[in-house]
N, C-alpha and C positions, 0 to 999 in steps of 0.2 A: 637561749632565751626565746621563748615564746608566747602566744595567749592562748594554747590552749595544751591539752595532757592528757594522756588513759592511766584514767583509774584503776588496778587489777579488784581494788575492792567493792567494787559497783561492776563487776562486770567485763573488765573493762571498756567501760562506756567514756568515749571522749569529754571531757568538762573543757569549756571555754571560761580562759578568767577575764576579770576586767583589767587583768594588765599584764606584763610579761614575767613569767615565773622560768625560773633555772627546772631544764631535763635533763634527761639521759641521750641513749643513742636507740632507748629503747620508748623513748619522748611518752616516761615517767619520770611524775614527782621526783627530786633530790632531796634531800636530808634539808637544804638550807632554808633558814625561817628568815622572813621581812622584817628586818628591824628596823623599824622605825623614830623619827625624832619626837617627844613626845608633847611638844609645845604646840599651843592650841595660838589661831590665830583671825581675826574676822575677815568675812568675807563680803564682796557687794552681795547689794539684797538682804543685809541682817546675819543673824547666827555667827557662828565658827567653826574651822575646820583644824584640821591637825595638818602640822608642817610636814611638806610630798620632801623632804628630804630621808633616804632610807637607804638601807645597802640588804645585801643579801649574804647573809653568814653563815655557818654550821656549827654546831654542838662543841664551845673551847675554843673559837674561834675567838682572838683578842676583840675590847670592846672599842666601837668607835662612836667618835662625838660626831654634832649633826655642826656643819662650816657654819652655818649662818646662826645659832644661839649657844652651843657649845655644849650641850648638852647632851647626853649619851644617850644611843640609839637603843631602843629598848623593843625586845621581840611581841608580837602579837599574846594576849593575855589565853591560856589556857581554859579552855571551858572544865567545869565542875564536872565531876562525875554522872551524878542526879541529870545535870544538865545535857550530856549528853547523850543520858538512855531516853532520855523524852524526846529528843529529835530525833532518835533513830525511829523510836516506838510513830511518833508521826509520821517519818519517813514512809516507813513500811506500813502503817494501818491507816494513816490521815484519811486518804482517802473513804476508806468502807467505814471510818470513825465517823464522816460527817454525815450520811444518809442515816445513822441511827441519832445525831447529834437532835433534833428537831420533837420527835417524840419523848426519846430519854427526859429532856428537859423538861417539856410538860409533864410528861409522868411524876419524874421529881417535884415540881413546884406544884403540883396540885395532891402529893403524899405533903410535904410541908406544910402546908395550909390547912390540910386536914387535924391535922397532929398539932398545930398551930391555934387551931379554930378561927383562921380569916375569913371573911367571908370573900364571896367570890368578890364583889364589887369590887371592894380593896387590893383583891388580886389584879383584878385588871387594868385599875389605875396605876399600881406599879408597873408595870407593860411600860408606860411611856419614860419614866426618868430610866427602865433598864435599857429602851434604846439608846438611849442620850448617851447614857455613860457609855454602852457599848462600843457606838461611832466614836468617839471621843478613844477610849482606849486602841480600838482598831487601827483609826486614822495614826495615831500617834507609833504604836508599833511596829507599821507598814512602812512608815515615813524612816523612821530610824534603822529599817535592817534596809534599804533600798538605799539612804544613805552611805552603811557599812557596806554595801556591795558596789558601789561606785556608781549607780544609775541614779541619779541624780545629786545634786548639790546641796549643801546644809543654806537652809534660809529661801530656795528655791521655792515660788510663786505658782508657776504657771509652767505648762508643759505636758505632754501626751500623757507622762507615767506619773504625773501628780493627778490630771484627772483620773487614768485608773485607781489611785490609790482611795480616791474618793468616793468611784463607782463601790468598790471593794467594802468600804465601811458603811457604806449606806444599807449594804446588803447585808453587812453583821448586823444593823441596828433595827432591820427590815424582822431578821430573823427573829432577834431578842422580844419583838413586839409582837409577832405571832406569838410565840411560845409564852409568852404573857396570856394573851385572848385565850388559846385552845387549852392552858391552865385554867384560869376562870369557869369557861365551860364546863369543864373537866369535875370542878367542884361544885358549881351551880346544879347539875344533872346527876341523876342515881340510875346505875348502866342496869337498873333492873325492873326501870321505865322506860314506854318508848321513846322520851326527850334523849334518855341517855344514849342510848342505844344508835339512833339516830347521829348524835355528835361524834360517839366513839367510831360509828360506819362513815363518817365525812373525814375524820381524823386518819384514818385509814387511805384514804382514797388521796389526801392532801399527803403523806406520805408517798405513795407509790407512785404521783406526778414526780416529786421530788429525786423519787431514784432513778427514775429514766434517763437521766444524764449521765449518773453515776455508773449505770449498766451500759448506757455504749462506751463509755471510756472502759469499762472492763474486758469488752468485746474489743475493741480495738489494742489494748494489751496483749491481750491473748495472741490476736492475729501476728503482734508485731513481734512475739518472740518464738513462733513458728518457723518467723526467718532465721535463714543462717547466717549467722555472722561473718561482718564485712574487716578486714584489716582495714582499721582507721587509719594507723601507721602508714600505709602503702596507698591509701587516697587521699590523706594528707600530701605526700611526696609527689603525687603524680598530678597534686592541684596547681594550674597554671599559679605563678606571684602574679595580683594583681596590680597592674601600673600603676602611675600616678599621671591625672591630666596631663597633657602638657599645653601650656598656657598660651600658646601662639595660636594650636587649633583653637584654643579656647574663646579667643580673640577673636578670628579670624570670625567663627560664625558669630558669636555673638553680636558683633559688629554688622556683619552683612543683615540678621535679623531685627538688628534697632533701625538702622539707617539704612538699608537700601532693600530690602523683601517685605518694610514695613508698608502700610497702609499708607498711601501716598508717596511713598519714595520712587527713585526710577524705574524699579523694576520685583513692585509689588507682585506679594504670592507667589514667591522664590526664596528656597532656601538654597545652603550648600550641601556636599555630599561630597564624600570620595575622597576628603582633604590629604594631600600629599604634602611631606616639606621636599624642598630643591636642594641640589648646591648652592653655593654662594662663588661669586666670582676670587679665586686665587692668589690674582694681581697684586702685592702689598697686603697680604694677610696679615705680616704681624706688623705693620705700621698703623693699622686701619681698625675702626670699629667695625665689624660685618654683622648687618641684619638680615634675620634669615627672610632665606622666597622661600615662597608655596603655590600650590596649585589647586582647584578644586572644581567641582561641576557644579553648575547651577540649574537646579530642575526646578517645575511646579508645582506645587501642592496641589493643585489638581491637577494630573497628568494631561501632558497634552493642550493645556489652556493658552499657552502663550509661546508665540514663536520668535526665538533668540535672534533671528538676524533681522528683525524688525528695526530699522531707523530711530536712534534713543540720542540727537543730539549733545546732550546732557550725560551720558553715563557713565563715560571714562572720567568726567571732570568729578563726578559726584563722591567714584568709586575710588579715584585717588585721593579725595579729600577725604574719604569716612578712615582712610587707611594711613594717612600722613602722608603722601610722596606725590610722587609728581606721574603725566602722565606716561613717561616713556618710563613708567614704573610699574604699568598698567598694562593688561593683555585681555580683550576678550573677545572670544567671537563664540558663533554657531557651531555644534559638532557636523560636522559633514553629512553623516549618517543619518541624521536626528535633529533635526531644528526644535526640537522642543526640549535640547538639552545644550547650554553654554558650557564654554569653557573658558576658565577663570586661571590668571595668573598675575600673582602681585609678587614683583623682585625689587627690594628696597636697593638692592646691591647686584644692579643687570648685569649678564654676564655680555652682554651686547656692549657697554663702556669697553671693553676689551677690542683693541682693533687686531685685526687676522691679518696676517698677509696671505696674498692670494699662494694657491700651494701652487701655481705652474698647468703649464698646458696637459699634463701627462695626468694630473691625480682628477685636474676639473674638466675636462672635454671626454665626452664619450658621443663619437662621431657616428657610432653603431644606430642610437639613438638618436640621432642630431638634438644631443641637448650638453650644458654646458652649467658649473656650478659657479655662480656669482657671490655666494654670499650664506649667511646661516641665519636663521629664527629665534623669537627668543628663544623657544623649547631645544636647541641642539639641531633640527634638520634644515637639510640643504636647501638654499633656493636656487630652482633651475630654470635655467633658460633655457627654450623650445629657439631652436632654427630650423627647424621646419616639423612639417606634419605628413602624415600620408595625402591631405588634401593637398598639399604644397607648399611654399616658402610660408613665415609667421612674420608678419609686418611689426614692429615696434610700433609704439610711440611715449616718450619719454620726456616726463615735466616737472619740473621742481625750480624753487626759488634761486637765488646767486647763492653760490657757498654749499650749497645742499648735497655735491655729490654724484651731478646729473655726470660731466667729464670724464670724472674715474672709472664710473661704471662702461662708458662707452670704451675708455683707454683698454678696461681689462675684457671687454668684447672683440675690441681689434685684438690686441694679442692673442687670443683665442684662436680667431679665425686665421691668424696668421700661422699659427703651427697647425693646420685643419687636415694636411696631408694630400693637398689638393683639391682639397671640397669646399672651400671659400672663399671667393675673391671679392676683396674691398675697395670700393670707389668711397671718396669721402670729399664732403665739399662743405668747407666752415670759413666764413666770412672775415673771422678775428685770424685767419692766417694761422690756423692749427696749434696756438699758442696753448693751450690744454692738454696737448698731446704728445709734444716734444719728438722725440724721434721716429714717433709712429708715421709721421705723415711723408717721410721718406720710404719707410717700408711697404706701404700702401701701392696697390698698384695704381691707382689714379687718385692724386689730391686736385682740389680744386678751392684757390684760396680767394677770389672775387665772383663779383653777380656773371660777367660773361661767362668766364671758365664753366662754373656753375650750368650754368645754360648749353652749356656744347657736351657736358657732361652727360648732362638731362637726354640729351638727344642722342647722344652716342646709346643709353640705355635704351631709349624708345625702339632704336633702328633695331640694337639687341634683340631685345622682346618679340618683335614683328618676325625676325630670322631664325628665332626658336621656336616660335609657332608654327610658320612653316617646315620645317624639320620634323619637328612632331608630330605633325600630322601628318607628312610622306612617309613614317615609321611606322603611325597609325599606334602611337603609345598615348596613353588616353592621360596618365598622371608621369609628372617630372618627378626624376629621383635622381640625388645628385652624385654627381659622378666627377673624373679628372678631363674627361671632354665637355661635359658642360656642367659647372661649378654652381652653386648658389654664389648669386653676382647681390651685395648686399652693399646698398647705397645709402650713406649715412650724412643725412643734412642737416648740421648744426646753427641754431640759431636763425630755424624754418625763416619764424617770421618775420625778418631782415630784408629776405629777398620774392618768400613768394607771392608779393603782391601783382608782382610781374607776370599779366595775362600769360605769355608764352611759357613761364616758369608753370605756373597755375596750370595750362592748361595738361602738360609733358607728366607733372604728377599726379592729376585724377587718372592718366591713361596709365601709368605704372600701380600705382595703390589696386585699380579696379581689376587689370589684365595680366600683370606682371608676376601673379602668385604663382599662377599655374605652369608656367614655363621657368621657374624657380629664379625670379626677382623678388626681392627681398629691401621694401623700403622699409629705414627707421629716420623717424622723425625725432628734432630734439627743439622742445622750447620751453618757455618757462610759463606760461596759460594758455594750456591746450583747450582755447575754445576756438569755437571756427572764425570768428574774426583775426585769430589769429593764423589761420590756416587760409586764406587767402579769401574769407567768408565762404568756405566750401563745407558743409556740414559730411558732405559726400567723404571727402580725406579723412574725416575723423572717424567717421562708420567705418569704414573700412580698417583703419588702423587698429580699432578697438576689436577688432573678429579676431588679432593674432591677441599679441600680448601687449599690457601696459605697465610699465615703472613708477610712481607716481614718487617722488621725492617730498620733501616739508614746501610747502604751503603757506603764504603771508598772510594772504586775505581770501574770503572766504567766496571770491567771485572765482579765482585758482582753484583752490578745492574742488568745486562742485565743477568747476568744468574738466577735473582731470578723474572725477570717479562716477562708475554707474550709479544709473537714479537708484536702485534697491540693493545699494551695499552698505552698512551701517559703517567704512571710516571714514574718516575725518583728514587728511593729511594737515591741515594746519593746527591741529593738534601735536603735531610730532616737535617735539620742544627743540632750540637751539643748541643748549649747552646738557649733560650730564647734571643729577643731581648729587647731592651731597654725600650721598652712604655708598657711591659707587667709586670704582679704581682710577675711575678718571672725573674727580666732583669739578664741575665747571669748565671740562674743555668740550669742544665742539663734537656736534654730535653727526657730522656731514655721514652719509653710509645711509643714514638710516630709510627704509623706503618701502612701499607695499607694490606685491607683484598681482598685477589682476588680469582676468584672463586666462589663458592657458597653464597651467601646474599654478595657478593664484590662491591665494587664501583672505583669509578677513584679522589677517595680525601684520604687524610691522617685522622687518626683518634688517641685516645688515650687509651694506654689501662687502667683497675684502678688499684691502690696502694692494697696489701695485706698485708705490713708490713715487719716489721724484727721480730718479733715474729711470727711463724706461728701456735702455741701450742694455741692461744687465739681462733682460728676458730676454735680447734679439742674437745673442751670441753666448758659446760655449765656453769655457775655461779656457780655452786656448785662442778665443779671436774668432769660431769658426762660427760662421751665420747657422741660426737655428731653425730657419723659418721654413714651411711648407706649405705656398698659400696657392690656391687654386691661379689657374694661367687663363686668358686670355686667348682662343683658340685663331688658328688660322680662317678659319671663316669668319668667325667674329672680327678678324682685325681688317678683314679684307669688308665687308659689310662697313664697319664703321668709320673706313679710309683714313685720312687727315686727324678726324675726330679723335681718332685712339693716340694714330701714330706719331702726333707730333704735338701728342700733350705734354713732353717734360720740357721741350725744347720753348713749346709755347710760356711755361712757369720758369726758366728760365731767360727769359725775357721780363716778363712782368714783374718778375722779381726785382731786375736791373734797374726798370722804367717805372716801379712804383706804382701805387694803386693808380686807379682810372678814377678820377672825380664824376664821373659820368656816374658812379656806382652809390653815391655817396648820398643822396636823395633821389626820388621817384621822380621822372620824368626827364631829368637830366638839369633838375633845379639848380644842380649845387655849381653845375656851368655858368649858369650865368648872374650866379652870386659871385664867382669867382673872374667873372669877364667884367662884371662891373668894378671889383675891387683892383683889377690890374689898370683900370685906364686910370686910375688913383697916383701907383707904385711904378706906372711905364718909366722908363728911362730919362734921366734927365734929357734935356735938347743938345745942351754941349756934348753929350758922349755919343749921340746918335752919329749915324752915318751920313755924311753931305747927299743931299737931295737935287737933284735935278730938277730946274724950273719947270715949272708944269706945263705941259702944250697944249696946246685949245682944246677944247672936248670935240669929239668928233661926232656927237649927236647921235648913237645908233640907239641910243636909247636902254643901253643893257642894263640890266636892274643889278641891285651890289653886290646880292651873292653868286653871279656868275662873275664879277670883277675880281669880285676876292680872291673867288676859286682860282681864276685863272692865273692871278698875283702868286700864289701857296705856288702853284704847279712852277711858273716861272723860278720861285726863289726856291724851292729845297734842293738838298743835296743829295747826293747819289744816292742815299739810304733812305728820301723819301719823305726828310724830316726839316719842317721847317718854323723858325725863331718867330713871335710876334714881330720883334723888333726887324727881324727881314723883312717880315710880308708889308709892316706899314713902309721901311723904306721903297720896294719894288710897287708900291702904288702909285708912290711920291714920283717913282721914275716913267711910269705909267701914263703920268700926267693925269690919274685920279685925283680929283681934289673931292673927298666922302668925308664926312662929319664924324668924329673917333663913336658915338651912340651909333649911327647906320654900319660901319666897320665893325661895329661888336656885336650887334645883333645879326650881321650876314654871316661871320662867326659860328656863337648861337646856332643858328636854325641850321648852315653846314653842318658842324657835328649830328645836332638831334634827326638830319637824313641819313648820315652813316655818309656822307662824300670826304669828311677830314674824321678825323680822330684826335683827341685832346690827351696828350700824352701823359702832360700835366703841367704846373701852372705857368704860361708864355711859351709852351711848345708841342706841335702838332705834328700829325702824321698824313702824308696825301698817299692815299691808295694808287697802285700801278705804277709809284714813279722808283727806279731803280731798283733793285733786286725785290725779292716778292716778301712784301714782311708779313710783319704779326696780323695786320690786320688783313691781309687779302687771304691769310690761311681762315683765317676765322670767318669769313665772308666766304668764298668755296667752301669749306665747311657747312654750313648753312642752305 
């Protein structure tokens, strides 16, 4: 079944029908005739049409009733004999029949007239009722075989092929009314006077305008069957099937042209182009509804008018909204190549809702490169992370809200460099005591879990940096490239700004961010409003930080955002939504990962980082228990440069660890001391459990002020480790024969510590430097 068929009796000349007819294989007619229901029914608009119920039968073929009236289907009505030699005869003569059609007529009605004895006048007034009736009959004959041939509707008003039907008869009625006039004439004049003569030579000439049409359709016949004949059959077969829309592009632009390329929307005088569909994410296929994603380019209508990565506050929210979804449903940015060409991605069903786990040190580090795969886009590629450049080391800086993501990504940067093959070694100093990182902070070659530690860490890198400068340049090697004798040494301070308000902290990291690249030190910063008040108010740390690379995680409020992206980047990170939307594999669970990389290998789309677990001990060891790690070393010169500093940092964290944080760290200036020196003369020891006190002996008047009393009090009572009780020192005063007011005893206290002469271990017990074996705090002090 088909709509269309070669004729062999025309030629065979292709016919197209108005519906589908039964062929052969040689896609000719069949023997079977349409039989039709023969029940008449109305239609809107007026009239009736005949019931479309019909089947296709052959010659004996049993009869069948039509379902809907029951009535037996009855074949198309044979034309007459008569009646079909006069449509052949038109067929084949119609044409050269109607260029004589004009004259003959005349000729005739002005022999009738004659024969008649009309006078002309009366001839000519019939001219008018013959065109009436003419259009009338024309109109009405046109109507009803254009009906029978299916191009229009019975009762049908209005329409292209009703106005031609119209043009059509006007032009019969046009004709009938000449041929009236140049009758009249015709009898009015004697062709054997000039009048006649005259009209018969206009008659003539109104003729031979008339066949000029008729003669280039004749020429153009001619021409057209000079040609040789085409197998219809074999360009029929070889003609593509034409598709059908499909209703999502359909959507898709239509949409983008109502609501956002319109006149006033965000991004007027922009259509789409290039429309791709996606995958759809996998995860819970047949559980799930899946709406498809696509892709598409956004150009100008006038080429070149508008440049894509122009700042459009408003776009994503606009372009999620014309679309249904939300914005981590949303993808656009600038083509790289081409800013005068976007690129558009809407996925109702992200495949980013799918969390990765990380594949391992093996498939995401390539050391050749120094760069490392963190994570994927929406589009499918990698996001990589630069540890260094031919210029030198690539500084981080890393900022996102609580929950967003910022830890992981750090966790699965340490394990990286921890299988680096001796090309990275990590220092890490995080205030919450590496509670984010779990077993990483053992594998690390240097943790540093308070503000001192932190601060001696600082310094052991400084001294670093100075000793590989000089190296360097007795080598006379102009650029650092990292090697197993000196490593990229990559120092990682979490929850910056905690502690670097602290001038000495402040100062040790504008000297590493500014000098440290080139000798391949490698600071990453981690906090959650990368503005420089957060950065110790040093605008200087953040410049510098922003020349490697930047992470920017979600975003609360919009003072975050803007402090953690360049002024001429169109995203947004506080757009990046909390949770997953509804048509993806994961509707409503957290969407932490999600993050833009700016800077080095950066782009202007959101991407994801991979999962590395809650066990982080499974990446550190083999199947069999055996450690997998290969993390850059710590060289003999470097250990000797940074003496105490390096070598007696685990010893040092295993002390701290025993003795508990330092309150000294807990506020700036050493506040949180004497919040806590006030609250203990509150909490001191009952009087009965104290120790008997010696009557006090007379003051001996040397005048000595109270915190050389005290001191000397601490030094008398500790014990061989240097360590000594509140509750001692106030007794050994008592014995002292001090008699000092518990306010002047606490504040001598006080202001001892905030000189570094005692140390507050913590709360009611101190440390006196130099007395008995050499502790924590005289390393740290040499140190220094």
């Amino acid at each position: 079944m088909q709509n269309w068929h070669i004729d062999p009796q025309d030629g065979d000349r292709r016919k197209r029908m108005p519906y589908d007819v039964p062929v052969d294989g040689d896609n000719q007619r069949t023997d079977h005739l349409r039989h039709q229901c023969p029940r008449m029914r109305n239609v809107n608009g007026g009239g009736k049409e005949r019931c479309g119920e019909y089947e296709w039968l052959l010659p004996g073929d049993p009869a069948v009733h039509c379902r809907a009236h029951g009535e037996q289907l009855v074949p198309p009505k044979q034309p007459n004999r008569m009646g079909a030699v006069l449509r052949e005869t038109r067929r084949m003569y119609g044409d050269t029949a109607k260029t004589l059609a004009l004259p003959a007529a005349a000729l005739g009605a002005e022999t009738l007239a004659g024969l008649a004895g009309v006078p002309a006048f009366e001839l000519g007034l019939a001219a008018l009722p013959a065109a009436g009736l003419t259009y009338h009959l024309t109109k009405r004959n046109l109507t009803r075989d254009a009906i029978k041939d299916n191009r229009i509707e019975k009762g049908q008003r209005t329409g292209r092929r009703i106005r031609k039907i119209r043009r059509d008869a006007r032009r019969a009625a046009a004709v009938a009314a000449e041929t009236g006039l140049w009758a009249a004439a015709l009898t009015a004049t004697d062709l054997n006077t000039w009048a006649g003569r005259i009209v018969a030579a206009a008659g003539v000439v109104r003729w031979a305008v008339g066949v000029k049409p008729w003669w280039s359709k004749c020429e153009q016949r001619r021409m057209i069957s000079d040609l040789p004949k085409v197998d219809a059959t074999a360009v029929a077969e070889a003609a593509p099937p034409v598709e059908a829309p499909d209703p999502v592009r359909t959507r898709a632009v239509t949409t983008w042209a109502m609501l956002i390329g319109c006149n006033g929307g965000p991004l007027a005088g922009t259509e789409l182009v290039d429309y791709e569909q996606l995958p759809a994410c996998d995860v819970g296929a047949t559980i799930r509804t899946r709406l498809p994603n696509w892709k598409a380019k956004v150009v100008a209508k006038v080429d070149g008018s508008i440049n894509m990565r122009e700042q459009r506050p408003n776009l994503l929210g606009r372009i999620a909204a014309a679309y249904k979804c939300t914005y981590a449903d949303v993808s656009f940015s600038a083509d790289p190549s081409d800013l005068s060409v976007g690129l558009l991605r809407v996925q109702p069903d992200n495949p980013l809702a799918e969390t990765k786990l990380w594949p391992g040190a093996k498939v995401a580090n390539d050391w050749k490169n120094g760069r490392s795969r963190v994570g994927r886009y929406d589009d499918g590629t990698d996001i990589i992370y630069q540890w260094w450049t031919k210029q030198g080391a690539a500084h981080d800086l890393i900022s996102g809200c609580t929950g967003s993501g910022k830890s992981e990504v750090v966790a699965q940067l340490l394990l990286a460099s921890l299988h680096s093959n001796g090309l990275v070694l990590d220092w890490v100093g995080d205030p919450q005591g590496g509670q984010s990182y779990g077993s990483l902070k053992k594998a690390v070659d240097w943790f540093a879990r308070d503000k001192t530690e932190i601060t001696l860490m600082l310094l052991a890198a400084l001294k670093e940096m100075y000793r590989r400068n000089d190296e360097l340049s007795a080598k006379d090697i102009k650029t650092w490239r990292p090697s197993k004798d000196m490593p990229l040494l990559v120092i990682t301070l979490d929850e910056v700004q905690s502690f670097i308000d602290d001038p000495t902290i402040l100062e040790m990291v504008e000297k590493l961010v500014g000098m440290g690249r080139k000798c391949g030190i490698k600071m990453r910063l981690i906090t959650q409003i990368p503005a420089a008040y957060n950065l110790g108010g040093s605008t200087y740390i953040k410049e510098q930080l922003k020349a490697g690379q930047t992470i920017i995680f979600r975003a609360m409020t919009d003072v975050a955002g803007r402090s953690a992206v360049d002024g001429d980047c169109p995203i947004d990170p506080t757009e990046l939504p909390d949770v997953w939307g509804k048509h993806t594999c994961a509707a409503g669970e957290t969407t932490a990962g999600l993050m833009y990389m700016q800077g080095i290998n950066g782009r202007d789309v959101y991407g994801r980082a991979d999962y590395t677990g809650d066990d982080m001990a499974v990446w550190l060891v083999d199947a069999n228990g055996e450690s997998t790690l290969t993390p850059g070393v710590f060289g003999k010169e470097a250990q000797q440069e940074s003496g105490p500093l390096w070598g007696d940092r685990k010893e040092r964290a295993r002390l701290l660890l025993a003795a508990g944080r330092s309150d000294a760290d807990l506020l700036a200036g050493g506040k949180a001391l004497e919040l806590l020196e006030a609250a203990a003369v509150t909490q001191a020891t009952p009087a009965h459990l104290r120790p008997p006190q010696q009557p006090a002996p007379p003051m001996n008047g040397n005048g000595r002020v109270s915190r050389d009393v005290v001191l000397d009090a601490a030094r008398d009572a500790a014990d061989g480790r240097g360590l000594v009780t509140k509750d001692a020192l106030i007794a050994q005063l008592g014995s002292m024969g001090e008699q000092m007011a518990p306010g002047t005893r606490d504040k001598a206290l006080t202001d001892l510590v905030a000189d570094g002469k005692l140390r507050r271990v913590k709360n009611g017990l101190y440390e006196v430097p130099g007395k008995g074996a050499q502790s924590l705090f005289d390393t740290a002090e040499a140190a220094q």
